[in-house]
N, C-alpha and C positions, 0 to 999 in steps of 0.2 A: 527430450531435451538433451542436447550433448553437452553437459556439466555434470562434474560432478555435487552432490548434494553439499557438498560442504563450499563448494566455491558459490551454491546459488543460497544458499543459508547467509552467507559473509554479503553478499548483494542484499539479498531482505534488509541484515541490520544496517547496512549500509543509507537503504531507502527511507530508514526513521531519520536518519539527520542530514540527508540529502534529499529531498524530495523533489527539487528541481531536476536534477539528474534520469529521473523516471517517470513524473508527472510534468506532462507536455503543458498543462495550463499553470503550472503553478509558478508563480511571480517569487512570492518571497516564502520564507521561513526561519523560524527562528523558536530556539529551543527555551523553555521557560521554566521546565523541572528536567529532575533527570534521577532516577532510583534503581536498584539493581534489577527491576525489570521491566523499563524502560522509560520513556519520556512524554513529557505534555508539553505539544510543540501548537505554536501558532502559525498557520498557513493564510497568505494572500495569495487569493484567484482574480483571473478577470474581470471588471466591474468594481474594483474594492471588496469582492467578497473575503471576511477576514473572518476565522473562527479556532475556537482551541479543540486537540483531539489529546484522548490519552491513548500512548501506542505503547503496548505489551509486547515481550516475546516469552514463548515458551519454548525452551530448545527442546525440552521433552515429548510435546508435541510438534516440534516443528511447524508452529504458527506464529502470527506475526497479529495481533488485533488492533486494530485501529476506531477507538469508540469516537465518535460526536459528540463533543461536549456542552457547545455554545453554538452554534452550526445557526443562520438565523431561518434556514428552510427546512432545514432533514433533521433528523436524529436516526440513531442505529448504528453498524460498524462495518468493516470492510474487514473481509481476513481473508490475509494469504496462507495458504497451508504448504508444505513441500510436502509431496509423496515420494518416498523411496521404494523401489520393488524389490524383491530378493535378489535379483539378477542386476540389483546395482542403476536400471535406470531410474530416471525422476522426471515427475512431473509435479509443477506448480498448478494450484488451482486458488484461485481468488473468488470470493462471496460476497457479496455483495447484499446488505439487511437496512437497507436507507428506508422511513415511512416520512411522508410529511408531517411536519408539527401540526397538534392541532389548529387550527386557523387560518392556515398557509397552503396556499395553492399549489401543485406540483411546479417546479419550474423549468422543469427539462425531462422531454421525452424519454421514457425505456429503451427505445433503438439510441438515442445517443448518450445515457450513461451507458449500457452495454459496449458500444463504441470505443466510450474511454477507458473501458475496464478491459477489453479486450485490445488493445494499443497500451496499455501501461503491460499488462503479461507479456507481449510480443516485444515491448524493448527492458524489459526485466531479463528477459530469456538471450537477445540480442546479448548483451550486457555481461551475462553468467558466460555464457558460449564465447567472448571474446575475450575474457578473462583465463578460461580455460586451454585456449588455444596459445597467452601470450605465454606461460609456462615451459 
């Protein structure tokens, strides 16, 4: 990634209270806690999907967690990690630990959550890199 880690760290937190900015599906949001390490925000998706996550940061890790709180399909979290090398580059990598609730059918294919998760890292990275260059 051509960023440096601290400009793509300032993005991550950015992403807790902007999520429309980064996730292409998401409608609305709107923040409903907020404590020194981080927020429980309520997200509208397509269809009315409405749900609360609690999103952590740890700068000491340089992760970013996003747990399922009330999710009416999944439960689990998404983390974004940043990796710094010694030579100063970085790489983002995002994880992905969604299971269905028990009761609840899958409702969307592995090839198209991968999809989104790999289209939210490519305009996270877009984003860092065009920050970095307005400098």
């Amino acid at each position: 990634m051509d960023a440096a880690a601290i400009t793509v760290w300032a993005v991550l937190l950015d992403k807790m209270d902007h999520p429309q900015r980064y996730i292409e599906d998401a409608l609305d949001a709107e923040i409903l806690e907020r404590d020194l390490t981080g927020v429980v925000r309520q997200l509208v998706l397509p269809g009315g999907v409405a749900f609360q996550e609690r999103i952590t940061a740890d700068p000491a890790a340089q992760t970013i967690t996003f747990t399922l709180l009330d999710h009416p399909t999944y439960e689990g979290t998404v983390t974004n990690r940043l990796l710094t090398a010694p030579d100063g580059s970085v790489e983002l990598l995002f994880e992905l630990d969604w299971q269905a609730r028990p009761g609840c059918a899958e409702e969307r294919d592995t090839q198209e959550l991968a999809g989104l998760i790999q289209s939210s890292i490519l305009h996270t990275r877009r984003i860092a890199e065009a920050l970095e260059t307005s400098f």
